[in-house]
C-alpha positions in Angstrom: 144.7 -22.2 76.2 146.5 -23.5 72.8 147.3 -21.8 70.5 148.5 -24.7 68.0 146.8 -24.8 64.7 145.5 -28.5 64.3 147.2 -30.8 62.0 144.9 -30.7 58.7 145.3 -33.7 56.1 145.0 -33.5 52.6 141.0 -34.3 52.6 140.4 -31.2 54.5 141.0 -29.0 51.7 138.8 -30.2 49.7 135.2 -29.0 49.5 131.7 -31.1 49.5 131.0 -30.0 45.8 131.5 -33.0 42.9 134.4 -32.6 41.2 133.2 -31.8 37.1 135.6 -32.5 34.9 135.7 -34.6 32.1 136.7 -38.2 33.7 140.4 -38.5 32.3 140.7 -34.9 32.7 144.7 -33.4 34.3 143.1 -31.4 36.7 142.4 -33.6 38.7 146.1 -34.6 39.3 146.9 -30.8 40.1 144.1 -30.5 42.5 145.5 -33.4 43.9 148.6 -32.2 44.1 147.7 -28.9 45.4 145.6 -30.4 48.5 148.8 -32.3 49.4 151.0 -28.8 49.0 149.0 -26.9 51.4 148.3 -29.8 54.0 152.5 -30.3 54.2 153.3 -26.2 54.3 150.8 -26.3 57.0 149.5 -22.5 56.3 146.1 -21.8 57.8 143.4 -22.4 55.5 141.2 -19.8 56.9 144.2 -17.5 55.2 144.1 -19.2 52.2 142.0 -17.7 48.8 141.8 -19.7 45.6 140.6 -16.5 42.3 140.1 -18.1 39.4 139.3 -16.3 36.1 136.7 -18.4 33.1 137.5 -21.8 31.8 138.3 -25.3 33.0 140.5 -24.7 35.0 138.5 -22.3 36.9 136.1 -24.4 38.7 139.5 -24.9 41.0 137.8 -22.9 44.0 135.0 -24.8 43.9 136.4 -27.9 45.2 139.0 -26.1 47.6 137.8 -25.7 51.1 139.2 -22.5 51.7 138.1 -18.8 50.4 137.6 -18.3 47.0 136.3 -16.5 44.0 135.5 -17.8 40.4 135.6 -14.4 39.4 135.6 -13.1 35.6 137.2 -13.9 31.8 141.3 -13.0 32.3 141.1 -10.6 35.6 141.5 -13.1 38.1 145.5 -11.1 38.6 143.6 -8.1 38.9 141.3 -9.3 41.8 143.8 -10.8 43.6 146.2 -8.2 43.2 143.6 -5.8 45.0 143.0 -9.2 47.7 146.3 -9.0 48.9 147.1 -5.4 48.7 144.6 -5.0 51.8 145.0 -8.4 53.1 148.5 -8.9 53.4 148.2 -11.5 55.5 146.4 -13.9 53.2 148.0 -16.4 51.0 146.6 -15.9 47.6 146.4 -18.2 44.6 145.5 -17.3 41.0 144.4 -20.0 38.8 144.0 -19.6 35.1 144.5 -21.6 31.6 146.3 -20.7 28.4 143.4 -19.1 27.1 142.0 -17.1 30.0 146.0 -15.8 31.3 147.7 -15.3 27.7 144.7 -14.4 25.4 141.7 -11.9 27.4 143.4 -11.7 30.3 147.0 -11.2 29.1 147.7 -7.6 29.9 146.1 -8.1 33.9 148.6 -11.2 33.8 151.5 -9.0 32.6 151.2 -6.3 35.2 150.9 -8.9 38.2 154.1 -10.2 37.7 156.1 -7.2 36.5 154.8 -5.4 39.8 155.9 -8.5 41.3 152.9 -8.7 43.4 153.1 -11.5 46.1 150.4 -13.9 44.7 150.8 -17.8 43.6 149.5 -17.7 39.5 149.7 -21.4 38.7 148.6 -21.7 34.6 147.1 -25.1 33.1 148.0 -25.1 29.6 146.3 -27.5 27.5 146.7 -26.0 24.1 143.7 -25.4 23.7 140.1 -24.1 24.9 138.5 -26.9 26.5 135.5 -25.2 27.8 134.4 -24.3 24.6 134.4 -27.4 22.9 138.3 -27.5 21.3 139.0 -23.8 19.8 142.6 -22.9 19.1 144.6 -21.2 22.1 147.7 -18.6 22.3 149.4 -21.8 22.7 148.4 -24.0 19.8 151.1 -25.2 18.2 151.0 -23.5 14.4 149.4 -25.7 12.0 147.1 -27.0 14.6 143.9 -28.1 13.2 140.8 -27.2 15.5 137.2 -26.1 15.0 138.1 -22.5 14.3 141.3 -23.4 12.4 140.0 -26.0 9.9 143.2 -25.7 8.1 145.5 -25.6 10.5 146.4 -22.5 13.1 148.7 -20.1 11.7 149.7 -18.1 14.3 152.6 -17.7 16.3 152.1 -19.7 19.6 153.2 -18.0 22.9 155.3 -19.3 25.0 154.0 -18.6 28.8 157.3 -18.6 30.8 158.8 -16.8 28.4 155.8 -14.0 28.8 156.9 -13.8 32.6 160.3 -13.9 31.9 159.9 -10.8 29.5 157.8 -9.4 32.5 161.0 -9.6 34.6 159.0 -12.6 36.9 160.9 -13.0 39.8 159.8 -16.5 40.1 159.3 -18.5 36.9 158.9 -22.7 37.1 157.1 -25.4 34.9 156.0 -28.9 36.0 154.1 -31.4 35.1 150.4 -32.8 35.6 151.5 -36.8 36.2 154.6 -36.2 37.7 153.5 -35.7 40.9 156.4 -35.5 43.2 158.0 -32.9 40.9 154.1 -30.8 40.8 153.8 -30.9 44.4 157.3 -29.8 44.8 157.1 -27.2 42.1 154.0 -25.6 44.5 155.5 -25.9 47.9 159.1 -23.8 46.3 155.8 -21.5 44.4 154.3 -20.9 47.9 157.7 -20.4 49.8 158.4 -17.5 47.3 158.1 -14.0 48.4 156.5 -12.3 45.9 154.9 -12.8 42.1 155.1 -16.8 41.7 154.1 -17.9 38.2 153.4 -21.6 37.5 153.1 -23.3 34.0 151.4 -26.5 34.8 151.7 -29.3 30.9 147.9 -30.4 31.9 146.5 -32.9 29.6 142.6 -32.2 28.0 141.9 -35.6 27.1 138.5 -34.8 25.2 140.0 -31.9 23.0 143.8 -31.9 22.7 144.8 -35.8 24.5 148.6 -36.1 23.9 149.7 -32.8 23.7 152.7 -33.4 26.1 152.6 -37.5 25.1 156.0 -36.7 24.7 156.8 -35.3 28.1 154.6 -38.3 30.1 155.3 -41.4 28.2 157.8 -43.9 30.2 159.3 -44.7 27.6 160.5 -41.4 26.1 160.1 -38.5 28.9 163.1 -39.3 30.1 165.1 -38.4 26.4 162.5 -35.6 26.0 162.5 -33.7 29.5 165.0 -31.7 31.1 164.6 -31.5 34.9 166.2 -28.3 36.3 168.0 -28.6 39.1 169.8 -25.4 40.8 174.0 -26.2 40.9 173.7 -29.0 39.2 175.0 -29.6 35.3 171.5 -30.0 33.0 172.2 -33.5 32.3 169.0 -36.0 30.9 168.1 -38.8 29.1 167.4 -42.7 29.7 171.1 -43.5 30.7 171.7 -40.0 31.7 174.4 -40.0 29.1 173.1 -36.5 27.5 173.4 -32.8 28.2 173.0 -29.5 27.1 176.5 -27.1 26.9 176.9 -24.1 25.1 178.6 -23.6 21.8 178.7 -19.5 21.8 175.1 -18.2 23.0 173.4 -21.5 21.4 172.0 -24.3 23.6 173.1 -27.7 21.9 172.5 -31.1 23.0 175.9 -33.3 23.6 176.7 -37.1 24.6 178.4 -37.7 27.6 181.9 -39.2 26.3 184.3 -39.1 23.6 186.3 -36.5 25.2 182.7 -34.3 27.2 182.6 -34.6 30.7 179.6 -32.7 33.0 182.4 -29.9 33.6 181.6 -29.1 30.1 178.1 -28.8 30.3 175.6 -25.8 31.0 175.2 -25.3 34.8 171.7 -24.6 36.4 171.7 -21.5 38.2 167.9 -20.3 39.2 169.5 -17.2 41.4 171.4 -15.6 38.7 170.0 -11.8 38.6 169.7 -11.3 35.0 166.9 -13.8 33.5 169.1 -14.2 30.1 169.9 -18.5 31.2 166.1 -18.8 32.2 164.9 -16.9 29.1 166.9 -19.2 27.0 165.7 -22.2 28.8 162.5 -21.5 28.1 162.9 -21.1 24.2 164.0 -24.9 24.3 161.3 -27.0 22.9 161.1 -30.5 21.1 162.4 -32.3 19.1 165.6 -29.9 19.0 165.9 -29.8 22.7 164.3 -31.7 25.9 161.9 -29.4 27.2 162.7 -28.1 31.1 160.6 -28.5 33.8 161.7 -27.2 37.0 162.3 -23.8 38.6 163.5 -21.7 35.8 164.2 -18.4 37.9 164.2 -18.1 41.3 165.4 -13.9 42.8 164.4 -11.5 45.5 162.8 -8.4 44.4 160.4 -5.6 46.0 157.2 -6.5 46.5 154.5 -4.6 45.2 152.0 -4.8 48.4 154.8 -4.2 50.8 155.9 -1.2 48.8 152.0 0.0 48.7 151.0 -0.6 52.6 154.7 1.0 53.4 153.0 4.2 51.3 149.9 4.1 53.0 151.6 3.8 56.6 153.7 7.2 56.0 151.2 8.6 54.5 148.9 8.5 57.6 151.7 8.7 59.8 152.1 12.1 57.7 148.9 13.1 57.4 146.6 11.6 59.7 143.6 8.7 58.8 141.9 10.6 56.6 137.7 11.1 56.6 135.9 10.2 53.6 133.5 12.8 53.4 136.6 15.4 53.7 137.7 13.9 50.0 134.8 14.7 48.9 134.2 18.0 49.6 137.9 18.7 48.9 139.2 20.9 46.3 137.2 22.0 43.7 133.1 21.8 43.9 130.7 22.1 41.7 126.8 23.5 42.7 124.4 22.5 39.6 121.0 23.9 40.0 
């Protein structure tokens, strides 16, 4: 009898329910994307579990034909964190907006990846909340003018990568919606990671916020306004690849190649250095002073929360025995109310 797992396509991840989005809409290039992913890393799909939190962005299960949860505003880490703590052997994926990760559901987002719990949390940020008809995010750029900032946001956007850097992420990347070599990439090195895997996805709301990352898409200036981060290599961009990004003291500054700078002068990528200072500082570069990086920012082995937890349980039995339920609660101190 065979025991091969059959060769699934792309089409056989996704479900029989019509797609909703707004035609137009980025989302549809990251489902895309994410079909492909799973079809070439060839993990079962009866294994695989889609959580989703409230927004957009979190119809995603629906149209995945795999297991899934559209569960509730911001606590989609939280459910799959208690998903994979008993299912070990599942492959779990979180997926969440700007609003739903960084705003109601920023603390459950924090504690995922500072336990470094080994779940895939891939974030569409649009700028903006799209669900609710075009209400300022925690990512709006400050002075953006919305339908609950008539005169212009004046708050201090966040920065997601730099949230899971500060949470000590262990695995820390950025990509694009259109580029979709360097998104389907960007997922299969998410997936591979063992451990908390966070994903900021530039994801285009064409209804409420179209050409927020016009800058980052456009042929003819992403190549002067992106940064692709590659590990080894000198961070080299533009057009005619003829700028970079070097040092001067513990500043990032953009240089041209030439007049006496060569690539040995310039910053070198290194996604496995242990302390996240580099990928903390790559992530603070945003235009027009700097092309923005997409790529894997941070890329380290650490413990992993669920291994650490089941590795508790086991000695703990092994200790102690299975346990009876009814033992627990008879245990200790009882109260008799008459």
């Amino acid at each position: 009898m065979s025991t091969e797992l059959p060769v699934l396509k792309p089409a056989d991840f996704g479900s029989d329910q019509d797609v909703r989005w707004c035609p137009g809409c980025g989302d549809y290039s990251i489902l895309a994307q994410m079909k492909k992913a799973l079809a070439e890393q060839a993990f079962p799909r009866e294994k695989t579990v889609f959580i989703s939190g409230i927004g957009c962005s979190s119809r995603f299960p629906y149209y995945m034909n795999t297991y899934g949860m559209h569960s509730i505003h911001g606590r989609a880490p939280a459910f799959a964190t208690g998903l994979k703590s008993v299912r070990p052997d599942l492959q779990v994926w979180v997926i969440t907006g700007d609003g739903d990760s960084l705003s109601i559901g920023g603390n459950h987002l924090m504690h995922a990846l500072r336990r470094n719990v080994d779940i895939n949390i891939i974030l569409f940020n649009n700028r903006i909340y799209g669900l609710t008809k075009g209400q300022y995010s925690p990512t709006s750029e400050t002075g953006k003018v919305t339908k609950s900032t008539p005169m212009g946001s004046i708050d201090n956007p966040l920065t997601p990568l730099s949230v899971a850097m500060g949470c000590d992420g262990a695995f820390v990347a950025r990509s694009i919606d259109v580029n979709i070599k360097h998104l389907g990439k960007t997922l299969l090195a998410a997936a591979a990671h063992k451990g908390a895997s966070f994903v900021e996805v530039y994801q285009n709301c064409n209804i409420f916020n179209d050409g927020a990352f016009k800058y980052a898409t456009d042929r003819e200036t992403k190549t002067d306004n992106v940064l692709e981060l590659e590990h080894g290599k000198p961070m080299i961009f533009g057009k005619d690849r003829d700028k970079g990004i070097r040092l001067n003291g513990i500043t990032p500054e953009v240089v041209e190649l030439g007049k006496g700078i060569t690539e040995d002068d310039l910053l070198f990528h290194d996604e496995k250095a242990p302390e996240p200072t580099l990928a903390f500082l790559l992530a603070r570069m945003r235009q027009p002073e700097f092309p923005e990086p997409i790529g894997v920012f941070r890329s380290v082995d650490a413990p992993v929360y669920d291994d650490m937890l089941n590795g508790q349980i086991k000695a703990a039995r092994e200790q102690k025995g299975t346990g009876e339920l009814d033992a627990l609660f008879n245990a200790g101190d009882t109260w008799e109310v008459s």
